[in-house]
mmCIF entry with sequence, helices, sheets and N, C-alpha, C, O atoms, coordinates in Angstrom:
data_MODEL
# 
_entry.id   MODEL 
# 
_entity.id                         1 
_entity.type                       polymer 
_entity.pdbx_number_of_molecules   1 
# 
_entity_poly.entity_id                      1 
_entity_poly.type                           'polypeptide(L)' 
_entity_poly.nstd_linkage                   no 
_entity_poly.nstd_monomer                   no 
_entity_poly.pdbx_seq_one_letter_code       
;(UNK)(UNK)(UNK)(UNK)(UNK)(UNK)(UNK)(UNK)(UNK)(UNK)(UNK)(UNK)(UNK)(UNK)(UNK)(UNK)
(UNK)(UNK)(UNK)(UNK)(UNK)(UNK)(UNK)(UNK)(UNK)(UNK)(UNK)(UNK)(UNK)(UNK)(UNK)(UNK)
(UNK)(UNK)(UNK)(UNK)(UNK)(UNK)(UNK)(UNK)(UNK)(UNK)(UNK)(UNK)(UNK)(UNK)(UNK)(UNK)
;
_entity_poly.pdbx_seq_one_letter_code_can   XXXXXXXXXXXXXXXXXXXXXXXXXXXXXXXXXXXXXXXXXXXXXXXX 
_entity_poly.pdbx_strand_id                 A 
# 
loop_
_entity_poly_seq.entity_id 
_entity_poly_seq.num 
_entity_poly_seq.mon_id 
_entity_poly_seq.hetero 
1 1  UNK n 
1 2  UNK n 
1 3  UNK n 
1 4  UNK n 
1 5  UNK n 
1 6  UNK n 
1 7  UNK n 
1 8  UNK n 
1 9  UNK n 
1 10 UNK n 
1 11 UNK n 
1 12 UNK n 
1 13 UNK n 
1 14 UNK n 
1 15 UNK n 
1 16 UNK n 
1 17 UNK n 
1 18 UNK n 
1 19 UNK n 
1 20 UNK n 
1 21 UNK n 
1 22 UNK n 
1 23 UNK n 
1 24 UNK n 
1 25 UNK n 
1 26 UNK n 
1 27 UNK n 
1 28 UNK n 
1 29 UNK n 
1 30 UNK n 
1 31 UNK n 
1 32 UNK n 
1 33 UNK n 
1 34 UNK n 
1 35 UNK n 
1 36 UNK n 
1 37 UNK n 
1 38 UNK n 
1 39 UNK n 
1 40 UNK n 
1 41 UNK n 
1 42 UNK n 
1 43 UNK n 
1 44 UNK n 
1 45 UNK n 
1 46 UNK n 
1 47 UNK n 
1 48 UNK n 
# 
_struct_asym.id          A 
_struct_asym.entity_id   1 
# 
loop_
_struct_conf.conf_type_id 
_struct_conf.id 
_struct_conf.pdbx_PDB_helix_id 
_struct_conf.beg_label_comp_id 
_struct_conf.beg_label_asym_id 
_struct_conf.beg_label_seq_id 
_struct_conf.pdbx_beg_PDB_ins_code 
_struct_conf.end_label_comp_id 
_struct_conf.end_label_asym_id 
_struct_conf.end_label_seq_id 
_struct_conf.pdbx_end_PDB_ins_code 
_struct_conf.beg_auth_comp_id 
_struct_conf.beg_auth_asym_id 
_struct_conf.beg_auth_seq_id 
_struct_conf.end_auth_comp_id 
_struct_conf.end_auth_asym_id 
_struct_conf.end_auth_seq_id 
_struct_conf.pdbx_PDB_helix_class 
_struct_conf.details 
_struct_conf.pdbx_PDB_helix_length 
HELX_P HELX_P1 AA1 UNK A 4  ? UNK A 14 ? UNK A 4  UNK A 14 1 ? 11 
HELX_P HELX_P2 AA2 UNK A 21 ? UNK A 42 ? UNK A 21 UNK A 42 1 ? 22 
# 
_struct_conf_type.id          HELX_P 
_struct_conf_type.criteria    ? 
_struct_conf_type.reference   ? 
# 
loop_
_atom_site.group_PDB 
_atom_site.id 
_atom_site.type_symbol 
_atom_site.label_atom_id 
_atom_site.label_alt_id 
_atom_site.label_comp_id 
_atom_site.label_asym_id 
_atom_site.label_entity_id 
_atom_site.label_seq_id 
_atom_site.pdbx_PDB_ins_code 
_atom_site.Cartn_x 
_atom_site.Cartn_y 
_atom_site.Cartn_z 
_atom_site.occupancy 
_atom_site.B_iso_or_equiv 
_atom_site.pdbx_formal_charge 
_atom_site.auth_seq_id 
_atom_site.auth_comp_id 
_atom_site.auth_asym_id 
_atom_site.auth_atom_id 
_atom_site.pdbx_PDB_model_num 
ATOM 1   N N  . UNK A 1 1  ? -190.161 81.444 -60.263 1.00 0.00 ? 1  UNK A N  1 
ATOM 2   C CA . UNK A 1 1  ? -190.057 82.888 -60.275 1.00 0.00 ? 1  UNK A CA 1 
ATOM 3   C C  . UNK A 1 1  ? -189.133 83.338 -59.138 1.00 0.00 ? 1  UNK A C  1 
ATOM 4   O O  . UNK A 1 1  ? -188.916 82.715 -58.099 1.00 0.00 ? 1  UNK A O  1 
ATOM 5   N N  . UNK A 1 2  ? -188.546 84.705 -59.561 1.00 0.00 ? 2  UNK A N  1 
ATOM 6   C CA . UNK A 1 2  ? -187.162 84.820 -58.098 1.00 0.00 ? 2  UNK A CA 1 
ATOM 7   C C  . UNK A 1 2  ? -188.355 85.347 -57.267 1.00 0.00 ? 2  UNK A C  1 
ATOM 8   O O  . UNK A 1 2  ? -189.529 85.710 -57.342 1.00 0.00 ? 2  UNK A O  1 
ATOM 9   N N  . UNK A 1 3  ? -187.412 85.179 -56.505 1.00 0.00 ? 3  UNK A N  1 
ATOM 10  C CA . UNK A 1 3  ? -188.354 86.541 -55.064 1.00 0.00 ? 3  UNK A CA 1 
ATOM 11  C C  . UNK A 1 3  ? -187.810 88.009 -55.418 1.00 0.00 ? 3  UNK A C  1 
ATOM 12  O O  . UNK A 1 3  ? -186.733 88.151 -55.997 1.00 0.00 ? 3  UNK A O  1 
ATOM 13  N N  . UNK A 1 4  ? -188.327 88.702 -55.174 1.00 0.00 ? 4  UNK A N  1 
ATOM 14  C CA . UNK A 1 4  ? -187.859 90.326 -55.430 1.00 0.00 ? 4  UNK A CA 1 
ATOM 15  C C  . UNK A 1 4  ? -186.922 91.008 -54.827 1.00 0.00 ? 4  UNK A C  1 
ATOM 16  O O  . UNK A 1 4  ? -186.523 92.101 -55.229 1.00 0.00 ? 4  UNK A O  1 
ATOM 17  N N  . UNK A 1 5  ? -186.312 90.157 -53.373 1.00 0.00 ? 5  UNK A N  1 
ATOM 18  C CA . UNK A 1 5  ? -185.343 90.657 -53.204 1.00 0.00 ? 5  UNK A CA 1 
ATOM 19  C C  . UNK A 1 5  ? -183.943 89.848 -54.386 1.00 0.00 ? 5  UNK A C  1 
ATOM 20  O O  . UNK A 1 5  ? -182.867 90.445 -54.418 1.00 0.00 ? 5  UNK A O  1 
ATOM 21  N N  . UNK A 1 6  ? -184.071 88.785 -55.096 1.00 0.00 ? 6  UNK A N  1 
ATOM 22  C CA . UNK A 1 6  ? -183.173 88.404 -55.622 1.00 0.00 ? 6  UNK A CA 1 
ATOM 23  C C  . UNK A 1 6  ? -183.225 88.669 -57.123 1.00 0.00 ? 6  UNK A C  1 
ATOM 24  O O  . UNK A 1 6  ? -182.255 88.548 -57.871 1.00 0.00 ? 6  UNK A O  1 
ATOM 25  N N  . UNK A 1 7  ? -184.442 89.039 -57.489 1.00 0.00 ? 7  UNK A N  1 
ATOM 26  C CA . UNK A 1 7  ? -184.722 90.439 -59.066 1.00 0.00 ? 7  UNK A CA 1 
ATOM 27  C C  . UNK A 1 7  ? -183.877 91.592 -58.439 1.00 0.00 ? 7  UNK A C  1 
ATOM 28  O O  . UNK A 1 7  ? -183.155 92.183 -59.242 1.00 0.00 ? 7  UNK A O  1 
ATOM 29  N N  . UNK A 1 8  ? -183.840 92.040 -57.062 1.00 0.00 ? 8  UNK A N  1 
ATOM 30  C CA . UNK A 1 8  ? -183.113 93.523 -57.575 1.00 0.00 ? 8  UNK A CA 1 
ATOM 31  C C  . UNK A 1 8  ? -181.982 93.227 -57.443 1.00 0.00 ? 8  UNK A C  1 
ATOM 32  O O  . UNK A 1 8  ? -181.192 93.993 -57.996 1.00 0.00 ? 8  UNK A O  1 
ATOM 33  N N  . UNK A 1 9  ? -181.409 92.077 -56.713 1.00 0.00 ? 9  UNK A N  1 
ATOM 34  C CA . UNK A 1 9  ? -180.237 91.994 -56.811 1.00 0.00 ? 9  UNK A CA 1 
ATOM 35  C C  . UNK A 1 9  ? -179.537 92.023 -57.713 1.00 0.00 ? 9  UNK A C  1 
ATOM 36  O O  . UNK A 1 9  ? -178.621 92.840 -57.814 1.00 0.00 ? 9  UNK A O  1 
ATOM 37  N N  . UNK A 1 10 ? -179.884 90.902 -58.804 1.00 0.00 ? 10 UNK A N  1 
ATOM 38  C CA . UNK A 1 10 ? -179.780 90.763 -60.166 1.00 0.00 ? 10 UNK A CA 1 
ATOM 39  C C  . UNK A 1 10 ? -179.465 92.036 -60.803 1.00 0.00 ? 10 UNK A C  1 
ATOM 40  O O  . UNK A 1 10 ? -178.337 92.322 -61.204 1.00 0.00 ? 10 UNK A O  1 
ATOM 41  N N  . UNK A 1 11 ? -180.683 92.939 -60.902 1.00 0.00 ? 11 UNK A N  1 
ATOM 42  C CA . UNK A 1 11 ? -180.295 93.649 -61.782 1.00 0.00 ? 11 UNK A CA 1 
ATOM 43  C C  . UNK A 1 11 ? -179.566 94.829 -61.745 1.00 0.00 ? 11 UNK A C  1 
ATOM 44  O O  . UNK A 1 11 ? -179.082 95.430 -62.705 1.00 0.00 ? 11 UNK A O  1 
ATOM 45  N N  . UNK A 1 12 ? -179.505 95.255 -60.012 1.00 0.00 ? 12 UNK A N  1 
ATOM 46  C CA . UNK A 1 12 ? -178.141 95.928 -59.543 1.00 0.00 ? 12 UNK A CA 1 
ATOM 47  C C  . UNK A 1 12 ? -177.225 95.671 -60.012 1.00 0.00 ? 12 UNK A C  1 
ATOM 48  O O  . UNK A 1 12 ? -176.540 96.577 -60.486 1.00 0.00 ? 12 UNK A O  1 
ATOM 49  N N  . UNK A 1 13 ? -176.679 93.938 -60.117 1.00 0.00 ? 13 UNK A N  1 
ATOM 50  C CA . UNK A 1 13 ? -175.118 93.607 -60.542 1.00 0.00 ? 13 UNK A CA 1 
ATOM 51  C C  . UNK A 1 13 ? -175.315 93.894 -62.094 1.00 0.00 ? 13 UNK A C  1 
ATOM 52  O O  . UNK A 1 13 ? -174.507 94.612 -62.683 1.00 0.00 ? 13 UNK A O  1 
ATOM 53  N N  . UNK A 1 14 ? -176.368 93.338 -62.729 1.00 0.00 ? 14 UNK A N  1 
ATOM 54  C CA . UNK A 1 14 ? -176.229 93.558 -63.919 1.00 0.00 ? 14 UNK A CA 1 
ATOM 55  C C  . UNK A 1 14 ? -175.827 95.145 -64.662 1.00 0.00 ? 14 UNK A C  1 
ATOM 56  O O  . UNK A 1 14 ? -175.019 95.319 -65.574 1.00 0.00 ? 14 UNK A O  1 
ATOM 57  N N  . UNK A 1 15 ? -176.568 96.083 -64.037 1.00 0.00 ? 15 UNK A N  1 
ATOM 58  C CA . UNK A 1 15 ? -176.349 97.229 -64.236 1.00 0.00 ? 15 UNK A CA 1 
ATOM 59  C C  . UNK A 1 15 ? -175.223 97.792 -63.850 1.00 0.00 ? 15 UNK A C  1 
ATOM 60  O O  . UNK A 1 15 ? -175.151 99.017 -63.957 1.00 0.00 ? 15 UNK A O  1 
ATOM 61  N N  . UNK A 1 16 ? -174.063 97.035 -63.302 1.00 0.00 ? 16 UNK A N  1 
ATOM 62  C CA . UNK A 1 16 ? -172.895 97.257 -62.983 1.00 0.00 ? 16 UNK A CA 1 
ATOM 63  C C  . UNK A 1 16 ? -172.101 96.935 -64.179 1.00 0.00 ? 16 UNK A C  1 
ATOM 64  O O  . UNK A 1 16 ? -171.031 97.497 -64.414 1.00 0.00 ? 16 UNK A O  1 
ATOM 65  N N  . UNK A 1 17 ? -172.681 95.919 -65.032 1.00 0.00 ? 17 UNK A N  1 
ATOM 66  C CA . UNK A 1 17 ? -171.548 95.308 -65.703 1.00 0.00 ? 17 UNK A CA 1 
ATOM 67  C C  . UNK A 1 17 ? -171.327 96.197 -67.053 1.00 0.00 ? 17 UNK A C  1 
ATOM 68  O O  . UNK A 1 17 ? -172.232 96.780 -67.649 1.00 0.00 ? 17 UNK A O  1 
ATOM 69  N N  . UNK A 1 18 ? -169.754 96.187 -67.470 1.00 0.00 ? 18 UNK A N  1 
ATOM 70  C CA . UNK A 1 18 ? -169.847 96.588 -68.664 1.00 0.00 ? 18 UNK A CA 1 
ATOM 71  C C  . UNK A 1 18 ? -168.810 95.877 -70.079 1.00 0.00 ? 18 UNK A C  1 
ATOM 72  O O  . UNK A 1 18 ? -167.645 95.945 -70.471 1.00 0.00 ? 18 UNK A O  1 
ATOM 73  N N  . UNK A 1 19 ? -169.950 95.280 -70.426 1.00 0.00 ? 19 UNK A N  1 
ATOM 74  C CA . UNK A 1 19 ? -169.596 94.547 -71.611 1.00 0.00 ? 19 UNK A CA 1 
ATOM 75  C C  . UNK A 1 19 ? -168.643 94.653 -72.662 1.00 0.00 ? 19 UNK A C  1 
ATOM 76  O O  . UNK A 1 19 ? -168.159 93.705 -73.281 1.00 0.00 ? 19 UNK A O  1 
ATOM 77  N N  . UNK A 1 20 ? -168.327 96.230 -72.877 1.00 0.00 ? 20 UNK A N  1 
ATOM 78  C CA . UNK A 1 20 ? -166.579 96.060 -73.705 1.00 0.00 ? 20 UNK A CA 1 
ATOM 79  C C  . UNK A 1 20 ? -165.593 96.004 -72.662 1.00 0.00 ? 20 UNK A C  1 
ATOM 80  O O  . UNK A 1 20 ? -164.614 95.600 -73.289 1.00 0.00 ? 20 UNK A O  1 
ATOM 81  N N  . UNK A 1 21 ? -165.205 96.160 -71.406 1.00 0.00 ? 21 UNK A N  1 
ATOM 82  C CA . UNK A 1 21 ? -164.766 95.881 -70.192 1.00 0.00 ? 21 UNK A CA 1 
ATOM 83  C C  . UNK A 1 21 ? -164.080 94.541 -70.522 1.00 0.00 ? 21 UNK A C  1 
ATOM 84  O O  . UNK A 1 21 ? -163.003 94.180 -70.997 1.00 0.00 ? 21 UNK A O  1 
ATOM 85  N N  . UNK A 1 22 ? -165.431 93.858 -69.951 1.00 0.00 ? 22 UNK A N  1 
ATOM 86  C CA . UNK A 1 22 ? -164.913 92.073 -70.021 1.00 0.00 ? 22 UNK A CA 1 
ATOM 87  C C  . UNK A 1 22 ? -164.902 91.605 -71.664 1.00 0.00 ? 22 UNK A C  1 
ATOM 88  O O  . UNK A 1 22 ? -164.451 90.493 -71.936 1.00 0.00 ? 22 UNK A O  1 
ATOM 89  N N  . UNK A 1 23 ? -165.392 92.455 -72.702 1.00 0.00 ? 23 UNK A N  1 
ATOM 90  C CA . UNK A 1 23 ? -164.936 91.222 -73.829 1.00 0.00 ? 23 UNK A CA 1 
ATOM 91  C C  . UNK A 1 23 ? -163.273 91.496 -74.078 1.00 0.00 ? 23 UNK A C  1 
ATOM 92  O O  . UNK A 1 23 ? -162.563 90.660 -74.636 1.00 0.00 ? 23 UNK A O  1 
ATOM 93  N N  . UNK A 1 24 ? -162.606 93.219 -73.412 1.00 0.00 ? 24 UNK A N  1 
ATOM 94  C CA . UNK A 1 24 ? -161.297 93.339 -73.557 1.00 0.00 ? 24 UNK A CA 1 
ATOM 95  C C  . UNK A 1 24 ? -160.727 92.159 -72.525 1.00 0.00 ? 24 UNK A C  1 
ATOM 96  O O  . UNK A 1 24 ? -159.815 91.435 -72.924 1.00 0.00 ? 24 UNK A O  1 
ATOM 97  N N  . UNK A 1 25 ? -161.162 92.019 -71.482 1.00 0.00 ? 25 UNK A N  1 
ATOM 98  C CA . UNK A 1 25 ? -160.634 90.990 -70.373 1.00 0.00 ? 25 UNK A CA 1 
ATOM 99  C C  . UNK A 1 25 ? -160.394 89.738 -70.596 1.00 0.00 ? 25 UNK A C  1 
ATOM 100 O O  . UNK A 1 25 ? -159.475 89.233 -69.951 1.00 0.00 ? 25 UNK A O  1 
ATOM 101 N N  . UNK A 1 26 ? -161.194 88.846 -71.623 1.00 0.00 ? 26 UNK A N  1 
ATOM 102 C CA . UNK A 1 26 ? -161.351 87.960 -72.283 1.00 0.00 ? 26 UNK A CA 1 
ATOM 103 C C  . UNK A 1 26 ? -160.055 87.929 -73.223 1.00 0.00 ? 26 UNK A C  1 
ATOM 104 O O  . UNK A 1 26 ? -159.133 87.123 -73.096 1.00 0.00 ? 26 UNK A O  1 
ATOM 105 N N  . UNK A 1 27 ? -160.151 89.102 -74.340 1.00 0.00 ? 27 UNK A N  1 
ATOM 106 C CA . UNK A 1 27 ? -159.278 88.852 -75.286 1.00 0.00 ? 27 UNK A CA 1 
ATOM 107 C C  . UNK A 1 27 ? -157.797 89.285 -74.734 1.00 0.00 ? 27 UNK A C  1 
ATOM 108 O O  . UNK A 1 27 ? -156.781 88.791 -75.223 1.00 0.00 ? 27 UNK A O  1 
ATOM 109 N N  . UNK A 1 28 ? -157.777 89.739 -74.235 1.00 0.00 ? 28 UNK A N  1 
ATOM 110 C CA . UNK A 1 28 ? -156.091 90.010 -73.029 1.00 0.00 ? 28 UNK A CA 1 
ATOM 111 C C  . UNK A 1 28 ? -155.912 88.458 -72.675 1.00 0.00 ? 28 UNK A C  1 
ATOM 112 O O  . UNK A 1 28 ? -154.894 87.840 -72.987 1.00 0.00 ? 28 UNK A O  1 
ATOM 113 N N  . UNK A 1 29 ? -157.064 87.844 -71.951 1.00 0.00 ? 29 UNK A N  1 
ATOM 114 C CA . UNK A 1 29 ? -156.609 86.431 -71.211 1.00 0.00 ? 29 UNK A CA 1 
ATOM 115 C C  . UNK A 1 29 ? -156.061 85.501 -72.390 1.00 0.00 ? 29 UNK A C  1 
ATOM 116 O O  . UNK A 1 29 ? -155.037 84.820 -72.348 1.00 0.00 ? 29 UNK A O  1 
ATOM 117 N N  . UNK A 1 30 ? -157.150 85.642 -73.669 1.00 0.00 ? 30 UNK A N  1 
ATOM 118 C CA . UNK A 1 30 ? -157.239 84.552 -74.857 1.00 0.00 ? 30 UNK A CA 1 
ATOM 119 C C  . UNK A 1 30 ? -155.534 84.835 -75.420 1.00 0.00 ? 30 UNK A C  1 
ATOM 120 O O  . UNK A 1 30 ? -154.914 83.913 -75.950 1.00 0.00 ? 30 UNK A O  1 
ATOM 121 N N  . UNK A 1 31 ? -155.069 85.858 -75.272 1.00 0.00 ? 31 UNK A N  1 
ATOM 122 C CA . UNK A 1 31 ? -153.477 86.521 -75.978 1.00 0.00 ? 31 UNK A CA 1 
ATOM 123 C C  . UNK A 1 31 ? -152.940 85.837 -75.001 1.00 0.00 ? 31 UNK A C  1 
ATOM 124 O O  . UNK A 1 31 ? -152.224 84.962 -75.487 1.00 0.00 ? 31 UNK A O  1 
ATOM 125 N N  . UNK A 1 32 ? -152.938 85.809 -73.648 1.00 0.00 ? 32 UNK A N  1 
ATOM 126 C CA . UNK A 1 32 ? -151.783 85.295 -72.588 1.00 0.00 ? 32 UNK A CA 1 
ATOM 127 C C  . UNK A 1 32 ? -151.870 84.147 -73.078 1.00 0.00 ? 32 UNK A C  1 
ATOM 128 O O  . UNK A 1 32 ? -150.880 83.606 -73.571 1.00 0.00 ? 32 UNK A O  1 
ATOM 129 N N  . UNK A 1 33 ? -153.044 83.569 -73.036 1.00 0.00 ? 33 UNK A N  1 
ATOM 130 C CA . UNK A 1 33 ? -152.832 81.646 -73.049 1.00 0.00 ? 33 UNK A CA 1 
ATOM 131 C C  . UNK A 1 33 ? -152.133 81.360 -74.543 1.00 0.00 ? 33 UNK A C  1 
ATOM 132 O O  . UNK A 1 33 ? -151.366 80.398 -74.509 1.00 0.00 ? 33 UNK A O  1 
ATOM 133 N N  . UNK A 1 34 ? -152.254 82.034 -75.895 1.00 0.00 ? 34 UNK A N  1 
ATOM 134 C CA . UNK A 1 34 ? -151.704 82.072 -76.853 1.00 0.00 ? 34 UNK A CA 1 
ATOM 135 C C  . UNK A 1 34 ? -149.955 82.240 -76.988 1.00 0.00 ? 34 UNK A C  1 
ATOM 136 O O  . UNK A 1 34 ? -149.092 81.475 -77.419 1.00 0.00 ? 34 UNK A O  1 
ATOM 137 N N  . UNK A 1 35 ? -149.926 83.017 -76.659 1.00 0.00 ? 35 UNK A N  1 
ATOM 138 C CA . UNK A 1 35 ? -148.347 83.441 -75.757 1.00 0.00 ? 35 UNK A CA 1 
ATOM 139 C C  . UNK A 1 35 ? -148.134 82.231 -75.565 1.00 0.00 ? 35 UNK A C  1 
ATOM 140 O O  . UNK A 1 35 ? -147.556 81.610 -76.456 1.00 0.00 ? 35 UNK A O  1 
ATOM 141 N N  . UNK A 1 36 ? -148.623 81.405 -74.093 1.00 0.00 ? 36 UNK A N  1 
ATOM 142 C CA . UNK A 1 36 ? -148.055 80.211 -73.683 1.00 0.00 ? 36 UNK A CA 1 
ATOM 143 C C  . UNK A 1 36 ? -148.015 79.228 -73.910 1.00 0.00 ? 36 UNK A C  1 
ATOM 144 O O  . UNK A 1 36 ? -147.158 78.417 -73.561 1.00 0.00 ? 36 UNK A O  1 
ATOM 145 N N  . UNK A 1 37 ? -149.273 79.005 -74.786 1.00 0.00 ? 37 UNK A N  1 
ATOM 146 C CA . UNK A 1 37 ? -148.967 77.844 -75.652 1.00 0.00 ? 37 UNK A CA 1 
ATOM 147 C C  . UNK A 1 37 ? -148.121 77.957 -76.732 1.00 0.00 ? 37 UNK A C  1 
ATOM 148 O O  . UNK A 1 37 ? -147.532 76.922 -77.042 1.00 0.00 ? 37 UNK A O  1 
ATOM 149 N N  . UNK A 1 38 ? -147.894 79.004 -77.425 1.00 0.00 ? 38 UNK A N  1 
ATOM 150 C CA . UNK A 1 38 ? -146.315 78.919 -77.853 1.00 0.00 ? 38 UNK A CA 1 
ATOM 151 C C  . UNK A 1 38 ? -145.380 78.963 -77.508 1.00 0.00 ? 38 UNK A C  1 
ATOM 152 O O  . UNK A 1 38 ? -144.564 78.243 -78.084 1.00 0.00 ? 38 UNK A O  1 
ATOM 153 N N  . UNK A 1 39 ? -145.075 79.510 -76.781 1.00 0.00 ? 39 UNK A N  1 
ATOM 154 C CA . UNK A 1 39 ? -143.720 79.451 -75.449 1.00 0.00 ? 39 UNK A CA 1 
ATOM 155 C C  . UNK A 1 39 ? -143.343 77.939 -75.609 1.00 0.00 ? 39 UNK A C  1 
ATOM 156 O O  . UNK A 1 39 ? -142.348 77.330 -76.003 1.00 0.00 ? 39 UNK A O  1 
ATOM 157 N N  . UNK A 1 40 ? -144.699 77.574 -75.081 1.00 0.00 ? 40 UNK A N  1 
ATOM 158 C CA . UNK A 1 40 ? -143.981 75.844 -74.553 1.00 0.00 ? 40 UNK A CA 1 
ATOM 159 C C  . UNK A 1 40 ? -143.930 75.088 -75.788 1.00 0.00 ? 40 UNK A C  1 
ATOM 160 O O  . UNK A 1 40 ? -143.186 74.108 -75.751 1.00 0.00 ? 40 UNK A O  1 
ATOM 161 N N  . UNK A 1 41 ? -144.680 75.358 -77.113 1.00 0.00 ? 41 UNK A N  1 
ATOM 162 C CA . UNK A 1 41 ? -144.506 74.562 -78.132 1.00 0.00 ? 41 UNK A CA 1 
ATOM 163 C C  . UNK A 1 41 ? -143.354 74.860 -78.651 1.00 0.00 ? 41 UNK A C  1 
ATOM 164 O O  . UNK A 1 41 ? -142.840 73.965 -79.321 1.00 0.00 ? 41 UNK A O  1 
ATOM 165 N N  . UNK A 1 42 ? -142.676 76.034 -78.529 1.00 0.00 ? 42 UNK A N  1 
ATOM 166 C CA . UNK A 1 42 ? -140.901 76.460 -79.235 1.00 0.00 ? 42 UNK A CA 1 
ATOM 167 C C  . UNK A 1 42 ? -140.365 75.785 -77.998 1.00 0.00 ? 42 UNK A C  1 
ATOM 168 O O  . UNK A 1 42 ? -139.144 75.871 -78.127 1.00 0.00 ? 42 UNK A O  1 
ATOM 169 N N  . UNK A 1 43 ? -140.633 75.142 -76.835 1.00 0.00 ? 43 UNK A N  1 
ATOM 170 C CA . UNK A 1 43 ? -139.508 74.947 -75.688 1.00 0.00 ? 43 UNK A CA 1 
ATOM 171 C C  . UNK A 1 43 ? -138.973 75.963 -75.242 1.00 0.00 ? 43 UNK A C  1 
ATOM 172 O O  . UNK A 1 43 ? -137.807 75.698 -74.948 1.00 0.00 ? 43 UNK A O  1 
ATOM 173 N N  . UNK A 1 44 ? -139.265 77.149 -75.011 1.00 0.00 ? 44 UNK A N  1 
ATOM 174 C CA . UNK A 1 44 ? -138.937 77.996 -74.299 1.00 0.00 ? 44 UNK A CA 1 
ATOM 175 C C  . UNK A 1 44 ? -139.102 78.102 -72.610 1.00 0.00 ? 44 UNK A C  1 
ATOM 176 O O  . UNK A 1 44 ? -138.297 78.591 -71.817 1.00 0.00 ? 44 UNK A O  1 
ATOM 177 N N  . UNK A 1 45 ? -140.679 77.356 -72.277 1.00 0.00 ? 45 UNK A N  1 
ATOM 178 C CA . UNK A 1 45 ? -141.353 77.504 -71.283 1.00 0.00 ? 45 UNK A CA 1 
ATOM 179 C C  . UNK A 1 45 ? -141.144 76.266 -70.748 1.00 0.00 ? 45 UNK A C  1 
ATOM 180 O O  . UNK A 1 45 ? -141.428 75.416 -71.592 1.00 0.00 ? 45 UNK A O  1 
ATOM 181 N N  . UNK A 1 46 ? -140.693 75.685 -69.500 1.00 0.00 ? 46 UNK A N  1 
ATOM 182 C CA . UNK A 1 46 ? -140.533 74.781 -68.995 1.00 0.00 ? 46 UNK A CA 1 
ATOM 183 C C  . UNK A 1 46 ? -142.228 74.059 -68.678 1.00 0.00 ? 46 UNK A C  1 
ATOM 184 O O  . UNK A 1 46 ? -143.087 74.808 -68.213 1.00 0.00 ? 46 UNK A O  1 
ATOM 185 N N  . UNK A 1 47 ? -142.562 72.603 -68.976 1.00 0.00 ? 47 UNK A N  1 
ATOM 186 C CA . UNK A 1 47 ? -143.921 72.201 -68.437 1.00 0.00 ? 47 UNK A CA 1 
ATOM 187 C C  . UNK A 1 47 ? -144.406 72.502 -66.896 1.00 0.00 ? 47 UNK A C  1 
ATOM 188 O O  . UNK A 1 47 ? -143.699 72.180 -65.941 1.00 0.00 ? 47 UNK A O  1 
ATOM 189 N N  . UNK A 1 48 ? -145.756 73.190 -66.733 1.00 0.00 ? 48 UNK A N  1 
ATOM 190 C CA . UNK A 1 48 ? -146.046 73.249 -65.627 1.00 0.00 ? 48 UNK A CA 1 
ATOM 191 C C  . UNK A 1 48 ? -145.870 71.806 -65.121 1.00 0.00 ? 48 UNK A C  1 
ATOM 192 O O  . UNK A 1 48 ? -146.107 71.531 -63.945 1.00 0.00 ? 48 UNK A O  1 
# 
């Protein structure tokens, strides 16, 4: 079981978060890496 100072912590951050926020953050990142893995599969993008 947490201790109660680390329940309110919890649910402070949680109550911070907002879930269409990060699933846009996600799908922005999932488009960049898409982008670059085509980049480099046409040879456009030099290998890291």
């Amino acid at each position: 079981m947490l201790e109660q100072h680390a329940a309110e912590r919890l649910t402070d951050e949680h109550a911070k978060l907002n879930p269409a926020a990060i699933t846009r953050r996600i799908i922005r990142i999932q488009q960049q890496l898409i982008e670059l893995a085509a980049a480099r599969t046409q040879g456009t993008r030099p290998a890291a």
